[in-house]
C-alpha angles and dihedrals in degrees: 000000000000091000088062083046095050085048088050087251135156131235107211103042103007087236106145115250130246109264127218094219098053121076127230106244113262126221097219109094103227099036086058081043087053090040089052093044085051095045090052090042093060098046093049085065097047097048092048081058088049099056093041089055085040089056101033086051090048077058100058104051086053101062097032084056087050102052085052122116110182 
């Protein structure tokens, strides 16, 4: 149960929710063109958090497979 609201799921028909951060299209052109460059924008960051946890985590292996003595 916590795992699909965690997702942003549903229960009763596994639709995704509605979630507060995201915004509803927009007709207008160039409010859809501002939501779009915000959106980017967002998932550049994330994904720049992302590669620094990806890499700081790859550091760490290695150094933890290299203090064992089997």
């Amino acid at each position: 149960m916590r795992d699909r609201e965690r997702r942003g799921v549903t229960a009763a028909g596994a639709k995704p929710a509605v979630q507060p951060g995201v915004a509803v299209p927009s007709d207008d052109p160039d409010e859809r063109i501002r939501q779009l460059e915000a959106r980017v924008a967002e998932l550049e960051t994330s994904e720049r958090k992302l590669a620094t946890e990806r890499d700081i985590l790859r550091k760490a292996a290695k150094y933890f497979a290299g203090e064992t003595n089997w």
